[in-house]
C-alpha positions in Angstrom: -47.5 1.3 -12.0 -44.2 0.3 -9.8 -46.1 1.4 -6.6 -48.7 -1.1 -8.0 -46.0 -3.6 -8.9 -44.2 -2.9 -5.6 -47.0 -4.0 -3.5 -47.9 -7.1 -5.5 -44.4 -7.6 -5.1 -44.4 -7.5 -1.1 -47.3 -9.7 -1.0 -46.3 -12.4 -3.3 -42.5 -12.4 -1.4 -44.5 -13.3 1.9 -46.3 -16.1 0.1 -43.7 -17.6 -1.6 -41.3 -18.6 1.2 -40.3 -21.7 0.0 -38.5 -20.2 -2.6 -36.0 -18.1 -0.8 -33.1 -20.2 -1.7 -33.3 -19.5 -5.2 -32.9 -15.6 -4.1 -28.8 -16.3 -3.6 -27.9 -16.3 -7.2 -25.0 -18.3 -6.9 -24.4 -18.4 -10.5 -23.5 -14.8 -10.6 -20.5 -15.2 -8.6 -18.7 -16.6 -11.6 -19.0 -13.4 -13.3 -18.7 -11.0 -10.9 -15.3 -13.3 -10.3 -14.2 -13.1 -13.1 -15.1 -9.2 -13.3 -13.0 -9.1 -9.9 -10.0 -10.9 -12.6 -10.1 -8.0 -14.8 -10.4 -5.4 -12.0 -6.9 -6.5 -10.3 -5.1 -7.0 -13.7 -6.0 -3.1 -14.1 -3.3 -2.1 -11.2 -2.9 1.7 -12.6 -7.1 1.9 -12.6 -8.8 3.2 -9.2 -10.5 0.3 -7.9 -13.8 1.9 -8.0 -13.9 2.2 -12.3 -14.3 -1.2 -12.9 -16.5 -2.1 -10.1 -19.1 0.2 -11.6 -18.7 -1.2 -14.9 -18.8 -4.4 -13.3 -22.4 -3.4 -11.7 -23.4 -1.7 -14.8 -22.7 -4.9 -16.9 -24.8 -6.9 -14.5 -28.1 -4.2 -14.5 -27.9 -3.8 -18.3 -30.3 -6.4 -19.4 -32.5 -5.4 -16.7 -32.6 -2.0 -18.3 -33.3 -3.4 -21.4 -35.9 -5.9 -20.7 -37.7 -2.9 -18.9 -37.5 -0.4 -21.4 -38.5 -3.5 -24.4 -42.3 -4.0 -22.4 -42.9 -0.6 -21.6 -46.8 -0.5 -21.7 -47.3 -3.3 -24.0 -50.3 -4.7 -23.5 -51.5 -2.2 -20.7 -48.2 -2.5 -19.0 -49.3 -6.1 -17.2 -46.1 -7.9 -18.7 -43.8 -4.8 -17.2 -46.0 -5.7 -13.5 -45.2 -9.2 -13.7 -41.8 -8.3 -14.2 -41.3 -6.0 -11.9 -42.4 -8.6 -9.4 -40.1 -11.0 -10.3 -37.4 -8.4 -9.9 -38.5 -7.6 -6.8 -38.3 -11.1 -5.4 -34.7 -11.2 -6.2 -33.6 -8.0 -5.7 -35.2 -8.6 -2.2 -33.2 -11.0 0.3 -31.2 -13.1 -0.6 -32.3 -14.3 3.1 -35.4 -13.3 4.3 -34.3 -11.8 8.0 -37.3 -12.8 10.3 -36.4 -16.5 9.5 -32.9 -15.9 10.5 -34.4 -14.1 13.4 -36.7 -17.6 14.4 -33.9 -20.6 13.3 -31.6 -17.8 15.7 -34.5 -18.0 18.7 -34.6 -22.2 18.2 -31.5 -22.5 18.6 -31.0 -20.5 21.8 -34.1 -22.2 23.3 -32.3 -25.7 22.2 -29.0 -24.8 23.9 -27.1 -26.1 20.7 -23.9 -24.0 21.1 -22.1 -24.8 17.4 -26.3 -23.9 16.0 -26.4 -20.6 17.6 -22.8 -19.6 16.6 -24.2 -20.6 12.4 -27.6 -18.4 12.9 -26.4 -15.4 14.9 -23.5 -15.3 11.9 -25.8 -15.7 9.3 -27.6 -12.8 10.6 -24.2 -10.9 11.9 -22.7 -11.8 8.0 -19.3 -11.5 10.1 -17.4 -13.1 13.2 -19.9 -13.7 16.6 -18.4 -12.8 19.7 -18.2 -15.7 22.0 -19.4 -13.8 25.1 -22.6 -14.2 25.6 -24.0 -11.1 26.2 -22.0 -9.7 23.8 -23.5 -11.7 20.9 -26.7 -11.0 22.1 -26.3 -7.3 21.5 -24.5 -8.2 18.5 -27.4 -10.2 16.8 -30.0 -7.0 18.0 -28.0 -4.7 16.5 -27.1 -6.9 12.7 -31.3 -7.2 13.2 -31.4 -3.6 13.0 -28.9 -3.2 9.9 -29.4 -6.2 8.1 -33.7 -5.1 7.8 -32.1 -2.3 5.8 -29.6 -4.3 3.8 -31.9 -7.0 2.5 -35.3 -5.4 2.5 -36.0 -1.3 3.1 -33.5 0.0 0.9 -34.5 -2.3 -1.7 -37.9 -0.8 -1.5 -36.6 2.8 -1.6 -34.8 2.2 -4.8 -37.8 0.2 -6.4 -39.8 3.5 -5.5 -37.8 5.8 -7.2 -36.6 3.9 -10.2 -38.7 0.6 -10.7 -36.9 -3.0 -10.9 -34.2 -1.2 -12.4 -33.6 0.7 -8.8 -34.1 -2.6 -7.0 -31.7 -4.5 -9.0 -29.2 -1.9 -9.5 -29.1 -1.8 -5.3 -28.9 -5.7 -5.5 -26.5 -6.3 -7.5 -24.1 -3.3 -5.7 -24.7 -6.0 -2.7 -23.9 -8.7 -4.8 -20.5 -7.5 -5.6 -19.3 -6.4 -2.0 -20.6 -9.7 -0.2 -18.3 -11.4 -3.1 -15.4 -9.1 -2.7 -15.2 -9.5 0.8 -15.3 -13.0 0.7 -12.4 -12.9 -1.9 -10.6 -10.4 0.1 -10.6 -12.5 2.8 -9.9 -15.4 1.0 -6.7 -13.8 -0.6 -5.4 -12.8 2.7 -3.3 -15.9 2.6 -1.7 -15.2 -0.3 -1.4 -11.3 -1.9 -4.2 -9.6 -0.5 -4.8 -7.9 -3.9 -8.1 -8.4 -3.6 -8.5 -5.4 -0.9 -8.7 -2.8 -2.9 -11.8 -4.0 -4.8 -13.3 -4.7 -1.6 -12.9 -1.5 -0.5 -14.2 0.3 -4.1 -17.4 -2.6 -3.5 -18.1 -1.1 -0.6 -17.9 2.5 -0.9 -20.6 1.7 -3.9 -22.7 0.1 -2.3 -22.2 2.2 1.0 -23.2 5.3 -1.4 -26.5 3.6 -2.6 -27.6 2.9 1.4 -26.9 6.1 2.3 -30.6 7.8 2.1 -32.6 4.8 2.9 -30.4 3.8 6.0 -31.5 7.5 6.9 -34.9 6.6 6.4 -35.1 3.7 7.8 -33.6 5.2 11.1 -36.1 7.6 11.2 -38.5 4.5 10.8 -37.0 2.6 13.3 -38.0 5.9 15.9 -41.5 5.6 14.3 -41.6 2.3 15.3 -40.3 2.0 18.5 -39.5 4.5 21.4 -39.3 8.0 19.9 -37.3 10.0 22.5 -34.3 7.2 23.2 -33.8 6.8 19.1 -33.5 10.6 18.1 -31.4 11.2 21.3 -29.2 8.1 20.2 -29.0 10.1 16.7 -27.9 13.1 18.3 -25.1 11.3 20.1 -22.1 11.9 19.2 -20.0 9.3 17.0 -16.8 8.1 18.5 -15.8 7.1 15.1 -15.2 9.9 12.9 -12.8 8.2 10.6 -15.6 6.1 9.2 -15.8 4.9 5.8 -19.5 5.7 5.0 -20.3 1.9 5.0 -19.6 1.6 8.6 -21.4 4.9 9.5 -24.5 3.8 7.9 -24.2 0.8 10.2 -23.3 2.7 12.8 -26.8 4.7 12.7 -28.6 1.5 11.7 -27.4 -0.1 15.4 -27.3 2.7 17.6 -30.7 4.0 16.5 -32.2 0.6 16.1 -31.3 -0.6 19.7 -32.2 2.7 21.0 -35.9 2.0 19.8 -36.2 -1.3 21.1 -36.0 0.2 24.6 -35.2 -3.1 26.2 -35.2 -3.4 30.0 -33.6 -5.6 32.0 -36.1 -8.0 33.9 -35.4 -9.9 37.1 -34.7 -13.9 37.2 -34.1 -13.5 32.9 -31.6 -15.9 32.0 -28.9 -15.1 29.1 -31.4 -17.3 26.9 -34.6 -15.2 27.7 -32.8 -12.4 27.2 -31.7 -13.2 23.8 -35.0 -14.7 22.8 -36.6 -11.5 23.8 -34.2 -9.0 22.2 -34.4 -10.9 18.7 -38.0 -11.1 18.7 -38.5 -7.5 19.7 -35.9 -6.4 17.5 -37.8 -8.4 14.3 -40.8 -7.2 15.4 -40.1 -3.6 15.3 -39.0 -4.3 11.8 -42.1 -6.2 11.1 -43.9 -2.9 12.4 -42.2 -0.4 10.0 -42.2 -2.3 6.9 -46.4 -2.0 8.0 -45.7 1.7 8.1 -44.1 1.6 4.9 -46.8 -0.4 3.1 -49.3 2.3 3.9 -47.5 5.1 3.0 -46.4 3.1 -0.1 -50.4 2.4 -0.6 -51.6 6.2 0.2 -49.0 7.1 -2.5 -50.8 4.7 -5.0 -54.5 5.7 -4.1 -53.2 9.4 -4.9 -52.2 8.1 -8.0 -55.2 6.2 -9.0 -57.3 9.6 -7.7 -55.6 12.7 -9.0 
């Protein structure tokens, strides 16, 4: 029933585009504040107990609502549910939109526009260089198709809406307590160690599908240069396991595209080309994904 539900789920999220917005939940962030207030009045705690509570409070009636339908009237309220999870566990900004207001802009030559996309698709500082953002918006491509859609999907395999939210909501929390952190930095900066639990949780909870989707992203694009860009070794060995998901996301991910310089290609071309090809290699595995996700529910149906 969740395969069934997850598909559904994966067509309804490409029809229903204009809804996107509603997918920030911006009325969480009060609670998850407020959470954050309780979490930093608990010096002698380690940061990471009341973050989990924190997550555990905000996937509760989730649980509940899921485990009240069960298969009440042949499980279709439980479907339509699930769905709806999905939608906003999924997100909150759909990445091949970032990827096309990011190519406008470039094609435009509004400077101040391309700085707001390429962040909103970084989620951190651009580099002014040119060429360095390029690369930089390529490689967030690569990271952030895991971050707002694959591992979403892995989760909702395994455990339903409640997986999907659960990983949501871990995302929820560390986007929120890195803006507070940095926020705070003017004043105490007491906020840093509840960014830090935030994101060892939610670091944890990407670790297999970042794997996965890796070993999609070779599946997808040039075999040979992503597994020998797996095989390399990492410089940064200190890594929390946040960063080394990331890490494997970029390197892989870039790897894969297999980009190669062409002659007379402006800066503009280039980062045109390297967006698109980078969005378009996620397009490719999410298809791969979909039918492995569909043989899975025909074997259902069949056996």
């Amino acid at each position: 029933m969740n395969l069934i539900a997850l598909l559904l789920g994966l067509v309804v999220e490409r029809l229903a585009t204009r809804l996107f917005h509603l997918r920030r939940l911006r009325w969480l962030d009060r609670l998850i504040d407020a959470g954050f207030g309780h979490a930093q009045r608990l010096a002698t705690w380690p940061a990471l107990i009341p973050v989990v509570l924190l997550a555990l409070l905000l996937v509760s009636p989730v649980a509940a609502t899921s485990f009240a339908l069960g298969d009440k009237l042949s499980g279709l309220p439980y479907v339509a549910f699930a769905i709806l999870l999905l939608f906003f566990s999924l997100g909150p900004q759909d990445i091949g939109e970032d990827v096309d207001e990011y190519c406008r802009s470039l094609e435009e030559g509004d400077e101040e526009r391309i700085q707001q996309t390429a962040k909103s698709i970084v989620e951190s500082d651009v580099p002014e260089a040119e060429l360095e953002r390029i690369h930089k918006v390529e490689e967030a491509v690569c990271i952030q198709a895991n971050n707002r859609l694959f591992a979403v999907i892995f989760w909702f395999v395994l455990f339903g809406p409640l997986g999907a939210w659960a990983y949501r909501v871990t995302d929820l929390i560390r986007r929120r307590a890195v803006f507070s952190a940095t926020r705070d930095e003017e004043t105490d900066g007491t906020a840093s160690r509840v960014r830090d639990a935030a994101v060892m949780m939610h670091g944890w909870l990407a670790w297999v599908p970042a794997r996965l989707t890796a070993i999609g992203y070779a599946a997808a694009g040039n075999f040979d240069a992503a597994i020998g860009a797996w095989r390399a070794p990492s410089e940064q060995q200190d890594a929390t396991t946040s960063e080394y998901n990331e890490n494997l996301l970029a390197r892989v991910g870039v790897s894969a595209l297999a980009l190669v310089d062409e002659e007379d290609e402006d800066l503009m071309k280039r980062g045109v080309r390297g967006a698109t090809a980078a969005n378009r290699m996620v397009f490719r595995l999410l298809l791969i994904w979909a039918v492995i996700i569909a043989a899975m529910t025909l074997y259902g149906w069949t056996r």
